[in-house]
C-alpha positions in Angstrom: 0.0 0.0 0.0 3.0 2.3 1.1 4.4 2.0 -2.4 1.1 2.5 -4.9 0.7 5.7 -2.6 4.2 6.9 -3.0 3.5 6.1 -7.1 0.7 7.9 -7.1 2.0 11.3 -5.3 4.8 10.7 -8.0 2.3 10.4 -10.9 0.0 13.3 -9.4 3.2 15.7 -8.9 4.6 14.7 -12.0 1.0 16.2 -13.9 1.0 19.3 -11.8 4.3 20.4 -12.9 3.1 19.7 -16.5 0.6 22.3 -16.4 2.9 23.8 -14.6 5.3 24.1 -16.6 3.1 24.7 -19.6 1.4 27.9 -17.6 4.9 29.4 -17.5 5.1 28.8 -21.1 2.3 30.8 -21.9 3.2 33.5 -19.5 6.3 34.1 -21.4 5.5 33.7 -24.8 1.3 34.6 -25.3 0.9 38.0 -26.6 -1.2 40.9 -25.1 -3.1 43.5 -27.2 -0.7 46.3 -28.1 -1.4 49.4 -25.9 -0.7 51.9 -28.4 -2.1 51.2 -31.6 -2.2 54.0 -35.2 -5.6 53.5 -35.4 -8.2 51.2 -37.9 -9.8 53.3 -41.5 -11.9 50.8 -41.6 -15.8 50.4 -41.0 -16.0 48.6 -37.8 -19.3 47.2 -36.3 -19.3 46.4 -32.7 -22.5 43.6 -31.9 -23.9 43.9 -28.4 -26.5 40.9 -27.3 -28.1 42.2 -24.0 -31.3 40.5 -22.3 -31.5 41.8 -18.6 -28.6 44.0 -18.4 -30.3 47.1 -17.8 -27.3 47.5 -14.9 -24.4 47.2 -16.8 -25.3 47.9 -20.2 -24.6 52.0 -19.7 -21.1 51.2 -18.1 -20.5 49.0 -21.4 -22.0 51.5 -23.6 -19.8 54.9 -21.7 -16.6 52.5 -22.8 -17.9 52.3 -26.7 -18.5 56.0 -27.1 -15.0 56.8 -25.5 -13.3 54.6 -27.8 -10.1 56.0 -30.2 -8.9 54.9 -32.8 -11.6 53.8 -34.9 -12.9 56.8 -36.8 -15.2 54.2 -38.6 -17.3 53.3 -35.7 -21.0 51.5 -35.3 -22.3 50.2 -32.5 -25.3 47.7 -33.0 -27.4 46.6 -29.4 -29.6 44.2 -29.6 -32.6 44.2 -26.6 -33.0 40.4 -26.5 -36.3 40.2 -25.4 -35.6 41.4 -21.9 -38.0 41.7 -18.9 -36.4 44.5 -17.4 -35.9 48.6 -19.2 -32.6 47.2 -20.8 -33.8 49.1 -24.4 -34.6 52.3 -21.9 -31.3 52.2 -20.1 -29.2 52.0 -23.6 -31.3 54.8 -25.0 -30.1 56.9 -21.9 -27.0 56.2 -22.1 -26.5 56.7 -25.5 -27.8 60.2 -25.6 -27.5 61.6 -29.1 -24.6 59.2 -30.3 -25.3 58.6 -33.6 -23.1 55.8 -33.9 -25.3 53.7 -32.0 -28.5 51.7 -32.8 -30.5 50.2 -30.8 -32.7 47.2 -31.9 -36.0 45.9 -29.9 -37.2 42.6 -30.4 -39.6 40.5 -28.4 -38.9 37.4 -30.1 -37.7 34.3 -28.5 -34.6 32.2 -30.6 -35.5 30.0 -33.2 -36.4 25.8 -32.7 -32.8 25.2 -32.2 -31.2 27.9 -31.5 -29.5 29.3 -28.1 -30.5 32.9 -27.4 -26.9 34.1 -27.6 -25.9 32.7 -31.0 -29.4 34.2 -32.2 -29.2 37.3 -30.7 -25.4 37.8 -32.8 -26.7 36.1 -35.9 -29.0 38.9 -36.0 -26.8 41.8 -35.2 -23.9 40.3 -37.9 -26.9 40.7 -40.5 -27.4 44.4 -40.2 -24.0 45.0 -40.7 -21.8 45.3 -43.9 -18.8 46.3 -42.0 -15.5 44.3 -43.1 -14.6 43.7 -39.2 -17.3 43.0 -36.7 -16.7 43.1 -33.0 -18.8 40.8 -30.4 -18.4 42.2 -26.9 -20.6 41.2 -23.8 -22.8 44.0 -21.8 -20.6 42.7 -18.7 -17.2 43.9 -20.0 -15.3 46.6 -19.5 -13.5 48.3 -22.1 -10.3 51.0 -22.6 -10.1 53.3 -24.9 -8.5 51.2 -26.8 -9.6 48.1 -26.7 -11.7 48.0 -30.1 -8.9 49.4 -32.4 -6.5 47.1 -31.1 -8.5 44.0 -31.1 -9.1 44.9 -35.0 -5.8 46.1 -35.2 -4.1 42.2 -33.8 -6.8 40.7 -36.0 -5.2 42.4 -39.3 -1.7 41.9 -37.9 -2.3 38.0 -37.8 -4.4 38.0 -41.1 -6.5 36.0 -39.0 -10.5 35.4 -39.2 -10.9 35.4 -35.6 -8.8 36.9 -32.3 -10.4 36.3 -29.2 -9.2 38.8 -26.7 -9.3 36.8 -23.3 -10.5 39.6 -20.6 -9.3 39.7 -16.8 -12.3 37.7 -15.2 -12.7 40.4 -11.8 -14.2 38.2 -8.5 -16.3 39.7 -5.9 -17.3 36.6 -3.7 -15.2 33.6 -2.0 -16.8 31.1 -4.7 -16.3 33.5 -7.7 -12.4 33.8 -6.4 -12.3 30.4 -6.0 -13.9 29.1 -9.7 -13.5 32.0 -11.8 -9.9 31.6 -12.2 -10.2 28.1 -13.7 -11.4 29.4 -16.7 -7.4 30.5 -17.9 -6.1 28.2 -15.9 -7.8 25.4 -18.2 -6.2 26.5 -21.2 -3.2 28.1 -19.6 -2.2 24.7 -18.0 -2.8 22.3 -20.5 -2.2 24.0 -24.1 1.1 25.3 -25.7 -0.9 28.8 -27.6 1.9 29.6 -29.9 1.7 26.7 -31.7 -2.3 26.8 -31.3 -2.5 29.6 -32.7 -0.5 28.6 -35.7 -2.4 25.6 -36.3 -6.0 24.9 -37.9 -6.6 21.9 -35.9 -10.1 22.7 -34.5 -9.5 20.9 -31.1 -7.1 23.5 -30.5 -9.0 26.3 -31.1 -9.4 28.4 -27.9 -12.1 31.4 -27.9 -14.3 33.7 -25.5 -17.4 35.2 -26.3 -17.1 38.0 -24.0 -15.0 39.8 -26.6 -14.0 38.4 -30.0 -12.5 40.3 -33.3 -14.0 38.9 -36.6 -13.3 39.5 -40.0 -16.6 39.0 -41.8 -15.6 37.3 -45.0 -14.2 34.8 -42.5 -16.9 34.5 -40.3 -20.3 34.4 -43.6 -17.4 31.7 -44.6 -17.4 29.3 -41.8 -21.6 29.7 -41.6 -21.7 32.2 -39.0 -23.8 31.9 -35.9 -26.0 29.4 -37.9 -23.5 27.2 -37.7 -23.4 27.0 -33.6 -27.1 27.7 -33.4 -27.5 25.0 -31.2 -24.4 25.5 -29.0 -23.7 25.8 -25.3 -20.4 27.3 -26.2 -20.9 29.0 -29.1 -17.8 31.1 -28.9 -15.2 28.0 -28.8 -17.2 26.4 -31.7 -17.6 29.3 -34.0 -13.5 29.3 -34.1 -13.4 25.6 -34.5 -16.1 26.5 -37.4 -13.5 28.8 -38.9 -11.3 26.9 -39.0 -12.7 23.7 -40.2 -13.4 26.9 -43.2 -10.0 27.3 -43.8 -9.4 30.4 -41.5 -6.9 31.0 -38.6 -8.2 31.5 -35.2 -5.8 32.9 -32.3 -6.6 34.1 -28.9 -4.6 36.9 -26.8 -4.9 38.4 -23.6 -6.9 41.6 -23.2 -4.6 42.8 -20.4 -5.5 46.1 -19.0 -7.8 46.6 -22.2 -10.8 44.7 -21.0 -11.9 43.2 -18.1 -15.2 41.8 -16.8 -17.0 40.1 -13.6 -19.1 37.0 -15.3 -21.2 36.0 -12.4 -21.9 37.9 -9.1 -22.4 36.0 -6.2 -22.4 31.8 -5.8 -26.1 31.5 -7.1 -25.6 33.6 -9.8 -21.8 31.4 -10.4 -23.6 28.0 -10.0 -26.7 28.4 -12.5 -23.9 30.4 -15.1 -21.6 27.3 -15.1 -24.8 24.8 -14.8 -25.6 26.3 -18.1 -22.6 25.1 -20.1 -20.4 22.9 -18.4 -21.9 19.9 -19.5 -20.5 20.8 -23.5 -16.8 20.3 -21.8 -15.0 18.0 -23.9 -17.6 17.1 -26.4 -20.3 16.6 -24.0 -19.2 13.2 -23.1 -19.8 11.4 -19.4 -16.7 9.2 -20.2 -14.1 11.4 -21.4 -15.2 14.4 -18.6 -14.6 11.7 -15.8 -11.3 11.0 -17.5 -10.3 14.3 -17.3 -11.7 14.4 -13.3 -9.7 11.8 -12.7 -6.3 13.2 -13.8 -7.4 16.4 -12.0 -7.7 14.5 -8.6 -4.5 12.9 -9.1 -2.7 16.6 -10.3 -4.6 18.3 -7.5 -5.9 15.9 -4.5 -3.1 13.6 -4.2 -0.1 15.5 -3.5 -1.7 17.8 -1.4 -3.4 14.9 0.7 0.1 12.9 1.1 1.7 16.6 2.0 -0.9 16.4 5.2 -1.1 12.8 5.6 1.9 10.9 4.3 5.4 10.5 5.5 8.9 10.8 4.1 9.6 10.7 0.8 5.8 10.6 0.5 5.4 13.5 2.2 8.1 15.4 0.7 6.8 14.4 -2.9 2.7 15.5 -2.1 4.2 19.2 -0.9 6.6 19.1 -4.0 3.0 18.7 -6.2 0.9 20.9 -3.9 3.1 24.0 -4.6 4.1 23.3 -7.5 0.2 23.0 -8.8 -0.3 26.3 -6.7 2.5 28.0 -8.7 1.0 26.7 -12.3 -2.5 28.6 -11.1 -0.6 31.7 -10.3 1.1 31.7 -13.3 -2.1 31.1 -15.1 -3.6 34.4 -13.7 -0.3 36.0 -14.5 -1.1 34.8 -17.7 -4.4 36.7 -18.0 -3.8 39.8 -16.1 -0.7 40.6 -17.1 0.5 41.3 -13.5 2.1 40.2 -10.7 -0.3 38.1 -8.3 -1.9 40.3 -5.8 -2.8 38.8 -2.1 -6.4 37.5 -3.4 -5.0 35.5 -6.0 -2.3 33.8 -3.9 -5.1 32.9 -1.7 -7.1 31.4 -4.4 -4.4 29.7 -5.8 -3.5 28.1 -2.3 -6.9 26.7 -2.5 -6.8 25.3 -6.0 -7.8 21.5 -4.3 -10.9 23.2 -3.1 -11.4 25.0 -6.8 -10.9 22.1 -8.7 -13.5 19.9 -5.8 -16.1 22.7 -6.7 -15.4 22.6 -10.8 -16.1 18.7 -10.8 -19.3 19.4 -8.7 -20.1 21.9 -11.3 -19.5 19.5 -14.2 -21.4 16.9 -12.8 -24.4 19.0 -11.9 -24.5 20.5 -15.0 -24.7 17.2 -16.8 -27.8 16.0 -14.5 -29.5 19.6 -15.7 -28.9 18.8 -19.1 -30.1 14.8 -19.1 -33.7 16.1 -16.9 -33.8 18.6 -19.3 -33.5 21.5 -16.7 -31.0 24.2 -18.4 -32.3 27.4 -18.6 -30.8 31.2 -18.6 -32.7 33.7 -18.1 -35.9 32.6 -17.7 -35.3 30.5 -21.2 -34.4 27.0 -22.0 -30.6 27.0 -22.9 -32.0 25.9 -26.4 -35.5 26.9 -28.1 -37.0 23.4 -28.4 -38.0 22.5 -31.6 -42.0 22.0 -31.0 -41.8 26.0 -30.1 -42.4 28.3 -33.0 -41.0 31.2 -32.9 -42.7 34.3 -32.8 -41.4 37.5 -35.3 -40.3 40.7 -33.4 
């Protein structure tokens, strides 16, 4: 028994410094929008899906009117059907920007379709624009974030650059979760050669703020494409490049940032939504993957406490060496040096990476009852519904 444990801390210690390892990687080499940028002649169209943001639209919309750079500039929100004064609150803000236009609709998505890829499918077709621009009502842009996501996007002669914002917490839980998101790709993908590669299954993307050249995106189907999706962000890259077309993603740095959920309810329904999509939706290969976390994450740190010797001596090896993968992970994102709440979350990974497989497994029991929603909708129209025209 003393010697399959003393294999296993080995095995587990030996995985965390390969994400490890492969965090530090990324640090060093995974580039960062430019800060200064010349500017972008041309058109521009920046798509905004909001349903219920009525709260953080304006901040969103105070960011788009103070852009530079982009002399070319429209800015398309799209009310999603929402049950609060979302439309109201982006008039107000807006004032008389005429580079803005709101659109109203009270229709629900399409048999088939997610709200979010419907609600970008139809803000991509009222534009002609040669670069469009998907941004979130929950993120928080610099002045120069739109010209220089445009700007990286012609400088890799790329159809998509996802610009990977600094994911703020509030909460213990969102401190504790939220930074698994970069840590997932950060730890366990090498993104100079993913970004080099058309091999879908290494496409990395986020929603929240994505640069697309629109020849790229009509090519590889659009939104129609990932109609159904729970993840239509990752998939519409992997749909570019099945179409031929280079995908890369960067770190925003200081030129966007966002909180995703606020509070644990709010956290716990948000991941519910999706989580079950994680690598292809399959029970097997997701248990797989739970297992190789436990033995990265929960072994070492159990024989640091529990074992003796070598043993021991092994587990704390692994325990701080997977804490130092997760703070070069974040380093990774924010482009900074850890600050005290991050080295707190990161001594806690264990604990992050117990609450991510609770996640995954309760948001696979939503999806086989049939119980995702988001905001007061099934994740996806069903298709006996027929949709109703706005």
């Amino acid at each position: 028994m003393g010697a399959a444990v003393r294999y296993l801390t080995w095995a587990g210690t030996g995985l965390a410094a390969l994400g490890a390892t492969t965090a530090a990687y990324n640090l060093v080499t995974l580039r960062t929008l430019p800060r200064r940028v010349a500017g972008v002649i041309e058109p521009v169209t920046v798509c905004v899906p909001a349903r219920d943001e009525a709260d953080r639209l304006p901040d969103l919309i105070a960011d788009l009117r103070a852009q530079t750079g982009v002399p070319r500039l429209r800015v398309l929100i799209l009310d999603d059907a929402s049950t609060d004064n979302t439309y109201e609150a982006a008039l107000a803000a807006i004032g008389d920007d005429d580079r803005f236009s709101v659109l109203r609709s009270a229709a629900h998505p399409a048999p088939g379709w997610t709200g979010k890829a419907a609600a970008c499918a139809r803000l991509a077709a009222r534009t002609d624009a040669a670069a469009l621009v998907f941004v979130d009502a929950d993120v928080r842009l610099a002045p120069h974030a739109v010209a220089a996501a445009v700007t990286e996007l012609r400088r890799r002669a790329a159809g998509l650059v996802s610009a990977w914002p600094v994911q703020e917490s509030g909460t213990t839980a969102e401190r504790l979760v939220q930074p698994l998101l970069a840590w997932s790709w950060a730890s366990t993908l090498p993104l100079g050669p993913a970004n080099h590669s058309l091999r879908p299954s290494t496409a990395v993307a986020c929603g929240q703020f994505l640069a697309v050249d629109a020849e790229a995106y009509r090519a590889g189907g659009g939104h129609a494409a990932v109609a159904a999706s729970a993840t239509e962000d990752l998939d519409l890259a992997r749909a570019l490049r099945r179409a031929g077309h280079g995908t890369a993603l960067v770190t925003a740095g200081p030129a966007a940032s966002t909180r995703m959920y606020t509070g644990a309810g709010e956290l716990t329904d948000g991941y519910t939504r999706w989580l079950w999509s994680a690598y292809g939706g399959r029970i097997d290969a997701g248990a797989a993957i739970g297992a190789l976390a436990a033995l990265a994450y929960w072994i070492p740190p159990l024989a640091a406490l529990c074992g003796r010797g070598r043993t021991r001596r092994a587990g704390l090896l692994g325990y701080l060496t997977a804490v130092a993968g997760r703070l070069a992970a974040r380093s990774t994102e924010t482009r900074r040096a850890p600050t005290p709440a991050d080295i707190t979350s990161a001594v806690a990974h264990p604990l992050g990476v117990a609450h991510y497989l609770i996640l995954w497994t309760r948001s696979h029991h939503h999806h086989r009852t049939g119980r995702l929603h988001w905001k007061q909708r099934p994740l996806v129209a069903p298709q006996t519904t027929t949709a109703r025209r706005a």
